[in-house]
N, C-alpha and C positions, 0 to 999 in steps of 0.2 A: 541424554539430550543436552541438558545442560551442561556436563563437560566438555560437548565437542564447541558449542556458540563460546565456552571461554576461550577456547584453543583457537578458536576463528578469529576473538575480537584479539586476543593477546598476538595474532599472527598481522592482523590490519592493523595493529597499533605499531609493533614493531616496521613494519613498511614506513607508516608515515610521521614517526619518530625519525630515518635516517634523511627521509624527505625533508623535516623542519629543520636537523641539524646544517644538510646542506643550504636551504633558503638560506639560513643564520650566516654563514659566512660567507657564502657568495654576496650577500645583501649587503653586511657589513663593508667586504671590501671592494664592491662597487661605489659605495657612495665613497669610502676613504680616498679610494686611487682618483672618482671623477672629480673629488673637489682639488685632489692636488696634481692632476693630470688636464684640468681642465674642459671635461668633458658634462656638457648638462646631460648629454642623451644618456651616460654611464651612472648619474647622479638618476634619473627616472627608474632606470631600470633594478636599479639599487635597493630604492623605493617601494619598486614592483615587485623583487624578490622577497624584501622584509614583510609584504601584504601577502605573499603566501603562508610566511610563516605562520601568520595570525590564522590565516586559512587551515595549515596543518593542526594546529591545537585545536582549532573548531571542531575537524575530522576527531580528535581523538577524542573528545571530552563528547561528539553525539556519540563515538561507540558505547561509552560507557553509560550515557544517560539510557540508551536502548535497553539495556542490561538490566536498570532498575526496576521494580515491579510498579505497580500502583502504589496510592494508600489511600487515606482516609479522603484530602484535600483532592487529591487529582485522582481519578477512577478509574483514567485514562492511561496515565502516566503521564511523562516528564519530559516527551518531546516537542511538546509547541516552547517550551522555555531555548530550546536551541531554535527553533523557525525566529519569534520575536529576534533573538542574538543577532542570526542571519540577516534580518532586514539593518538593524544596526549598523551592521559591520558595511553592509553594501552602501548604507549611506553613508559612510565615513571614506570608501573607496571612492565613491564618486567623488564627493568633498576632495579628494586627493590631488586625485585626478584632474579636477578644473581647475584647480590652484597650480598642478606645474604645466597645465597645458596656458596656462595666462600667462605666468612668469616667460615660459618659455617662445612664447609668442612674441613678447616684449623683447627678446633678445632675438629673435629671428627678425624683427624690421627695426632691428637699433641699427641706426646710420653708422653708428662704428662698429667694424666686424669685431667678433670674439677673440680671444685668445685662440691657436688655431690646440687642438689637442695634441698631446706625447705619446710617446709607442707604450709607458704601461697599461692607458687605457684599452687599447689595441692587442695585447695579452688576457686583460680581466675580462673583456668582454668575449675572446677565446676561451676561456676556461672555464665561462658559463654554460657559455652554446654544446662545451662537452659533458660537463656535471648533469645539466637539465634535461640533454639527449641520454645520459645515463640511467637516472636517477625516474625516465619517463618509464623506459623499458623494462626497467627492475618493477617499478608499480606496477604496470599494466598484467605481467605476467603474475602477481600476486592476486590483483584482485580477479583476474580471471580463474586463478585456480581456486579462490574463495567462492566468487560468483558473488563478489560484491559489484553495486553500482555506483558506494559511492565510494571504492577505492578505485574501481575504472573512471569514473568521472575526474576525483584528484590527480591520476598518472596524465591525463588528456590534457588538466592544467597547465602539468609541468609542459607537455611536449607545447603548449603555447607561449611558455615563458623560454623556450630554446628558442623559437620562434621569433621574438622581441629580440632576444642578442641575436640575432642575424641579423636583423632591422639594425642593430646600436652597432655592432660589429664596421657592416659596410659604413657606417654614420662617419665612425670614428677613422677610418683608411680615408674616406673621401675628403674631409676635415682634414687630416694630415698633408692630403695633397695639394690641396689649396683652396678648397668649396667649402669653405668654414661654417655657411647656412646648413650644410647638411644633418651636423652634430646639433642644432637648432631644431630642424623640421623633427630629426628621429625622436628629440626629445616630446615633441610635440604629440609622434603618433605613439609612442608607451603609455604617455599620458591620459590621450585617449582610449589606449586596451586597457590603466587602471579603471578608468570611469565605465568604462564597457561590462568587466568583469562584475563590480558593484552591483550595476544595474542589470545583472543578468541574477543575481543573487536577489535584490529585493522582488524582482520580478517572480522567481521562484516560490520564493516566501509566500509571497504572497496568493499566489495560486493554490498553494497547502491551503494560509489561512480561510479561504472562502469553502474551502470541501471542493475542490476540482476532482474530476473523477482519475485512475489510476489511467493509463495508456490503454488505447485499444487495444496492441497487440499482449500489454499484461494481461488485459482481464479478458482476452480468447484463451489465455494458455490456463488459468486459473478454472474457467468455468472446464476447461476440457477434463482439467484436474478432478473436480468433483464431478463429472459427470461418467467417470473410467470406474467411481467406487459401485460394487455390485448392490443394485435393491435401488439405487435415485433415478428414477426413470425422466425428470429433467429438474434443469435451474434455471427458476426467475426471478422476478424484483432484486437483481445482482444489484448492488451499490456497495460502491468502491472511494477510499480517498486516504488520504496519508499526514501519519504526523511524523516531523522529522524523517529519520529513514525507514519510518516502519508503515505500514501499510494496513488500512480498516478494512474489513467487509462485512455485507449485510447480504442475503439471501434466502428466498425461500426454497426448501428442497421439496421434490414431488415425489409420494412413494407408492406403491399398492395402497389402496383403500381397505383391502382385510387383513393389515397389519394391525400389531398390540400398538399404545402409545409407545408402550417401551422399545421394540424392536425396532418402531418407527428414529425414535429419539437415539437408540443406538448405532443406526446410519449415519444418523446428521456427523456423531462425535466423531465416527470413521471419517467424515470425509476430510472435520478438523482437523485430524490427525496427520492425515494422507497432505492437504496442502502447509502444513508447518513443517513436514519434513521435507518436501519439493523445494519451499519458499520460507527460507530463515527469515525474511523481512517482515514477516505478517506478524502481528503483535495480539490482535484482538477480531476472530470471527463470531458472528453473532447467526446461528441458523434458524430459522420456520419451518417447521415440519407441515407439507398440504397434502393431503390426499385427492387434490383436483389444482390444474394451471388454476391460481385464482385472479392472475396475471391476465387472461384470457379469458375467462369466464365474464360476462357482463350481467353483471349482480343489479337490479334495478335496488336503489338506495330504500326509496319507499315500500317494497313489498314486505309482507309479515314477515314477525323474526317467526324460524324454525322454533318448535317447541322444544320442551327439555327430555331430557330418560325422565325425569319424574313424572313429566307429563303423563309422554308416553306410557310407561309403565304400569300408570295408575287405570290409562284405558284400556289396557291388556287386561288386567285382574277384572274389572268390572265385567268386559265381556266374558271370561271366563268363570268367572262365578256365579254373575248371575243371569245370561243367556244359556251358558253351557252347563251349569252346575258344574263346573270342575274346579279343581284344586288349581292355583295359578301357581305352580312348581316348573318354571323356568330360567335359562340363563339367557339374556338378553344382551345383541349387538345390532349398534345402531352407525350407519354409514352415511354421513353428512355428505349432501351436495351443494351448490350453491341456493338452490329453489326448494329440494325436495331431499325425501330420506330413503333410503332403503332398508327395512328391517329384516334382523335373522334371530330367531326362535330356537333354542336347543331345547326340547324339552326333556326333562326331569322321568323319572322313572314314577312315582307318585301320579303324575298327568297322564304319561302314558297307561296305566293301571286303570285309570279312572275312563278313558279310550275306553276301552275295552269291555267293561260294564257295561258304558252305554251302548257299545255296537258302534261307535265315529273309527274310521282312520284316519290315520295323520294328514289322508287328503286331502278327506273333505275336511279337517276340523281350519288344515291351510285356508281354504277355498273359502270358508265362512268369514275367516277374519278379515279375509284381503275383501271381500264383499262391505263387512260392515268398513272397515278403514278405507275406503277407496273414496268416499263421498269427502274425507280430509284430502285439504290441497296440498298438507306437506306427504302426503304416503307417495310412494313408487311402486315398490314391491317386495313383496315377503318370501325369506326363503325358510320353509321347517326344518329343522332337524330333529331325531328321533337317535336315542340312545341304539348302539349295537346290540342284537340281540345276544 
């Protein structure tokens, strides 16, 4: 299992490793050519490229935080240290972004027109619109065959940074023609998509930070998950939310009520099992084993608490010894409901022996108990068991 999440993250790193090498130079030699080609809209978008970059390191440094385990400090792990990063970085994009959306505005109602732009700009900002449209499709089919969301979410970035050089593209021919404001306004609306992107990032962040719950269509496909595993007869108190890219859950699982603990507690682990191999993004599930919807049940706060097996047990032997004179040689199972209990009786071979002396069957000796227990408000009802002959 852990060989294959290496081969997964070293396969999503590789993707968005040739992504950041591309932002690098297109980024680079956007700003070079619009400061000497005189385009602001080329000088934004330039801008916009090198803020993916930052973006692609982000992408790689959460794969590898995901990878680390806990420890002592964080129990959790180490993915809100990339959420807090992510609100940073969006506030720095926005910051960016109002800074060349001002400049740029200043130079779209300056009474002297610009320098009109050159035909390099008009190449650079071609050769984006192809990298980015490249560079979109190569991701996209990565992280689909990953079945990442957040390499498909990266690939969707690029396809809006190819997006932007069409905007700067037409910017720069229309400027060339003689609408010099047009290399102004395109500057204008990048500027814009900087600050848009930031703000679509703290936004996110932030929604992790408060425990927002996972999407409804995630957690229809996740409860259908655990509810396919044989023996969970349903799941409630579902609660879902995410750090970074990994994803928390809480639920109670519903089993047979004449299940062991154990057998009980060996479903839940199946079902963990079953949704970490469906869903590589879940990090940490936390299950409840019920033997009743306690979701649904309407438990009155104030009524008596249920007694214990020691309680109980201790009433068992008394009537057994000394209403019955018998030996109190049984194995006791006791079925918690919200209100009341259900008792089952195996008895022992010793008990039965002592039956038999007196002339009792297992009938009546049933008949008697559930007589004297019935005036308790936690009894329901008893089932005998009696050894095979």
């Amino acid at each position: 299992m852990q060989e294959q999440l290496d081969q997964r993250r070293k396969a999503a790193e590789k993707v968005t490793l040739i992504g950041a090498v591309l932002d690098a130079v297109l980024g680079a030699l956007k700003i070079v050519i619009g400061i000497l080609a005189n385009s602001s809209a080329l000088i934004a978008d330039g801008i916009h490229s090198l803020s993916d970059l930052v973006t692609d390191f982000m992408v790689v440094i959460v794969l590898r935080l995901s990878h680390r385990g806990p420890d002592d400090n964080h129990p959790w792990g180490h993915a809100r240290f990339e959420t807090v990063g992510t609100v940073i970085l969006g506030a720095l994009l926005v910051a960016v972004g109002v800074t060349l959306a001002y400049d740029s505005l200043q130079a779209l109602f300056n009474e002297q027109p610009a320098a009109a732009p050159t035909w390099p700009a008009l190449v650079v900002a071609a050769l984006s619109i192809a990298g980015k449209e490249w560079i979109f499709r190569y991701t996209l089919n990565v992280g689909k065959e990953l079945d990442s969301d957040l390499i498909i979410a990266n690939a969707w970035h690029s396809r809006s940074d190819a997006l932007s050089s069409i905007v700067v593209f037409a910017a720069v021919a229309g400027a060339m023609a003689g609408w010099w404001w047009l290399d102004a306004l395109a500057a204008v609306l990048v500027a814009l998509l900087v600050g848009k992107i930031g703000w679509d990032l703290i936004a996110r962040s932030i929604t992790e930070l408060v425990d927002t719950a996972l999407p409804d269509t995630k957690v229809a496909k996740l409860q259908e998950q655990a509810l396919s595993v044989d023996g969970v007869l349903s799941v409630h108190s579902f609660k879902s939310r995410r750090m970074g890219n990994q994803g928390l859950l809480e639920m109670h699982i519903q089993v047979e009520p004449h299940l062991s603990a154990a057998e009980g507690h060996y479903i839940g682990d199946v079902v963990v099992s079953r949704l970490k191999q469906r869903f590589d993004d879940l990090s940490h599930i936390i299950f409840h084993i019920d033997t009743y919807d306690d979701e649904e049940a309407e438990v009155d706060p104030s009524s008596p608490e249920l007694p214990s097996r020691r309680y109980i047990s201790q009433q068992l032997d008394v009537l057994l010894a000394n209403t019955l004179s018998l030996e109190p040689d049984y194995e006791l199972t006791l079925y918690y409901h919200p209100t009341s209990i259900d008792v089952e009786i195996k008895l022992g071979t010793t008990l039965v022996a002592s039956l038999r002396q007196q002339s009792l069957t297992p009938a009546e000796l049933e008949q008697h108990i559930t007589e004297q227990l019935s005036s308790q408000g936690w009894f329901r009802s008893l089932t005998l068991w009696k050894p095979a002959a």
